[in-house]
N, C-alpha and C positions, 0 to 999 in steps of 0.2 A: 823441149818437150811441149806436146801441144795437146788437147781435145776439142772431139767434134764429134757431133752425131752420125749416123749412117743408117741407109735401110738395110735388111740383112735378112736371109732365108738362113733358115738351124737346119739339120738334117741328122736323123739318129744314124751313126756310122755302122751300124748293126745292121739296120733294116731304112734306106735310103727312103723308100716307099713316105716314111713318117719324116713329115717335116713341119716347120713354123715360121710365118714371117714376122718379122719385128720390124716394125716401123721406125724406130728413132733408139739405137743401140749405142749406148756412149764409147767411143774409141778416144783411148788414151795411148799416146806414143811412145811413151817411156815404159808401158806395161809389158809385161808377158802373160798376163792371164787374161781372163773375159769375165765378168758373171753376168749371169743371164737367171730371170726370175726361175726359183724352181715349178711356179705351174707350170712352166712355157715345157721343161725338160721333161714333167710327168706326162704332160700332153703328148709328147711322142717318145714315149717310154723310154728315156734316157734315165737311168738308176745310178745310185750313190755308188761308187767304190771304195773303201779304203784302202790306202797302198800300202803295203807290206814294208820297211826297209829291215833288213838284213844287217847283221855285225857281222 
């Protein structure tokens, strides 16, 4: 497993139109997830969800 930086455009999947670039976004290989600052998400209206599981 490894990390390294990367430059990286966000884009709200909702509305493409709204996006953000991030200069220096750490990528970790053994990950499955991202986090990304939440201003960067408020700035192009990306909002919290919580998920639901089910029994």
């Amino acid at each position: 497993m490894d990390t390294f930086y990367v430059g990286a455009l966000v884009e709200n999947h909702a509305d493409r139109r709204k996006s953000a670039r991030i200069s220096k976004l750490l990528v970790d290989t053994g990950s499955e997830h991202t986090w990304l600052p939440s201003n960067v998400l408020e700035k192009i209206g990306v909002t919290r969800e919580k998920k639901m599981f089910l029994s």
